[in-house]
N, C-alpha and C positions, 0 to 999 in steps of 0.2 A: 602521535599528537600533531594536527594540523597549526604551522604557524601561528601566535596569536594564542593558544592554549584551549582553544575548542577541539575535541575530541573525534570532530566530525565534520568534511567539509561541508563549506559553506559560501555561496558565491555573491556578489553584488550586482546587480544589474540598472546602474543609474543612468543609461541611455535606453534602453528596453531591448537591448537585443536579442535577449534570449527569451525574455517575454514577449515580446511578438512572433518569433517560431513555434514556442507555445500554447499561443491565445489567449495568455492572461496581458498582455500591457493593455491599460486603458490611455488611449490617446489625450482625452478630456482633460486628465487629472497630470497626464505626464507618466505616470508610477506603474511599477507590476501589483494585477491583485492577488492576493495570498494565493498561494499554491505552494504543493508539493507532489516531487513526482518521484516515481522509485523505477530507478533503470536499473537491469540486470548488468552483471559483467559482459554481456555482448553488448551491451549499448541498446537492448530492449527496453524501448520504455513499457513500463508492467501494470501501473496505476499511477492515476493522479485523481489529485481532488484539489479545488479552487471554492475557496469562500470569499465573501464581501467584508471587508474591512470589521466592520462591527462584531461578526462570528468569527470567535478562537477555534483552533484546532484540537484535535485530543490526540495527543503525545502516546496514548496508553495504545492507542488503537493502530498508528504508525506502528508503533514496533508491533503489535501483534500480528498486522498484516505483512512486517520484514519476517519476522519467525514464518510463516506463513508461506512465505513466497521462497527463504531456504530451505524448507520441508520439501516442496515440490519439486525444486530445484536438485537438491540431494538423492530424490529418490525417481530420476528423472520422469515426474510427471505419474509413477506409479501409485502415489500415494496424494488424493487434493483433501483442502480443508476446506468443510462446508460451512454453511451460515453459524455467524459465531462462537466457532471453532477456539481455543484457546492452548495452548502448547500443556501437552503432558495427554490431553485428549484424545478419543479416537479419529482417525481419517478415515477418510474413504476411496475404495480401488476403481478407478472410472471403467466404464467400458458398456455395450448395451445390457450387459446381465443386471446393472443395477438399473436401467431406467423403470422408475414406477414402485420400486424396492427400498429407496433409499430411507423412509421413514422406519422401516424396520430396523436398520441402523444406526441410525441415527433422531437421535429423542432429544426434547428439551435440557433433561438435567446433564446431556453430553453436554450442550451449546452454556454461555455467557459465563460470569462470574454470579453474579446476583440472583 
């Protein structure tokens, strides 16, 4: 448990400095705009996504792409997860034997929740 009783860290940045590294500090306003980025234990950054103030994030989707990226990570890179991929679901083995294949393997009722 991180200091303060959040589960997860979480950092402030009211000079913009790590938002300017980034590219989300807006000078205009002073502020960082929304982002979230997911760096690997090397310190790779893996994804990020940056919305404008008025559009929330989805939480659900974070973690699915954390699941996601310790799948890959676990099975080092033998195994990725394709569009919509959901944990419990199949993945798939990269390499040239699947390019042009992968729809044989992968179908819709694999992908989403709904």
């Amino acid at each position: 448990m991180v200091k303060g009783g959040i589960p997860y860290p979480m950092l402030s940045d009211s000079a913009g400095k790590i938002g300017k590294k980034y590219g989300v500090y807006d000078e205009e306003s002073g502020v960082d705009v929304r982002g979230r980025f997911i760096i690997d234990p090397d310190g790779v950054l893996q994804a990020m996504e940056v919305l404008t103030p008025p559009v929330g994030r989805n939480v659900e989707e974070l973690i699915r792409q954390l699941k996601a990226f310790q799948l890959v990570r676990e099975t080092d890179g033998n195994q990725v997860t394709p569009s919509g991929w959901q944990p419990g679901k199949p993945t798939l083995s990269p390499g040239p034997d699947a390019v042009g294949k992968i729809y044989k393997q992968w179908t819709t009722d694999n992908a989403f929740t709904e």
